[in-house]
N, C-alpha and C positions, 0 to 999 in steps of 0.2 A: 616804086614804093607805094605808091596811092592805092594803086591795083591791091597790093598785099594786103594793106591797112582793110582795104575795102570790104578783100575776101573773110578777112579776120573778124572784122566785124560784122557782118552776114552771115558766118558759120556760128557766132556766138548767139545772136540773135534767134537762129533756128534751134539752136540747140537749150535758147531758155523756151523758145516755145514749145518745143517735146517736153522738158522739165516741168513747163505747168498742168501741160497734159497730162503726164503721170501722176503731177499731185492731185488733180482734181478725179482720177482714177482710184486712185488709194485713198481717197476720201471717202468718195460715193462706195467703194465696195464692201466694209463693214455695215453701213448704213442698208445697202441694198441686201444683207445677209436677214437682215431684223425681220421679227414676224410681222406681220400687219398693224397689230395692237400690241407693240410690246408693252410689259410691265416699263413701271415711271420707279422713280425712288420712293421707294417707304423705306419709313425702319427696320422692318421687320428683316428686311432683302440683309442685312450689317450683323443682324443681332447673335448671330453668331461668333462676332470678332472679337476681339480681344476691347477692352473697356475704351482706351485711347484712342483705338480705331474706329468706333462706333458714335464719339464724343467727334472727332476730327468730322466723318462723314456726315454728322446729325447737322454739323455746323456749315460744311460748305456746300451742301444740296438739299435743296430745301424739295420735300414729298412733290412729286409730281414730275419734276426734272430730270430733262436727257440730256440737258447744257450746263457747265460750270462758265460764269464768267469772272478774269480775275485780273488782276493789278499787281506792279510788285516792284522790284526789280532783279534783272537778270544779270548777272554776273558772268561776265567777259574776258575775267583776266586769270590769276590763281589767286590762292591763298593768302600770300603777300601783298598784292594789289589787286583785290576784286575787279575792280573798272566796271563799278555797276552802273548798269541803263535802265531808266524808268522802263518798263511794259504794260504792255495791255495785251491776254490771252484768253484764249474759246478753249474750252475743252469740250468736247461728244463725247457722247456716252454711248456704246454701241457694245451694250454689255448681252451674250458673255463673247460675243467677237473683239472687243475689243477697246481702247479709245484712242483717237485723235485729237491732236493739243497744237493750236494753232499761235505762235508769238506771232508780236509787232513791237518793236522799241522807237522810242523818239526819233530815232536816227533813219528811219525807213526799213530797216534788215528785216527781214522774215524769217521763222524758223518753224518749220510745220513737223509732224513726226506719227506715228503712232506706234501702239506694240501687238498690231495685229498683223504686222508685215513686215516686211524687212524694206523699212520706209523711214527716210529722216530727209527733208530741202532744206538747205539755205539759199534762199534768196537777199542776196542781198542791197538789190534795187528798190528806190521805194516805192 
């Protein structure tokens, strides 16, 4: 039984270390898509959008920025019972490849993702 346990937990173990490989793969590869000197946020990049969406972006990325950083809480449960967790999240900005949005909640869980790739982790060790 020990043997079993042991092998179990050694096939987990490797198998979170491929998982962080991949994520830290899927991260660097939008990034490494970027030109040298990409454009930063200005306005001007929105001002095509609809009012609410140029008001939302004016607010949460201030000119110059390729990082959102944010706070909140993330919701865990459904409708009925949210079972919300404080957080603290990174967004990249790895436009027009893409962005990468990094969570952390109180509890240790990780949940990384982006929508440049057919990429979403949960880790949920802390």
């Amino acid at each position: 039984m020990k043997v079993v346990v042991a092998l179990a937990v050694g096939a987990l173990l490797l198998l979170a270390a491929f998982d962080r490989r991949a994520d830290r793969a899927e991260r660097a590869r939008p990034v490494a898509l970027q030109p040298r000197s990409p454009d930063r946020f200005a306005p001007e990049l929105v001002a095509d959008l609809p009012e609410p969406a140029r008001r939302y972006f004016a607010f949460a990325i201030l000119p110059g920025m390729a990082e959102i950083e944010m706070g909140g809480r993330f919701g865990l449960g459904d409708r009925a019972d949210p079972r919300y967790q404080p957080m603290q999240a990174r967004q990249i900005l790895a436009a027009p490849e893409g962005l990468i949005w990094i969570l952390r909640n109180r509890g240790g869980m990780r949940l990384s993702g982006s929508d440049s790739g057919r990429w979403t982790r949960a880790d949920c060790s802390a």
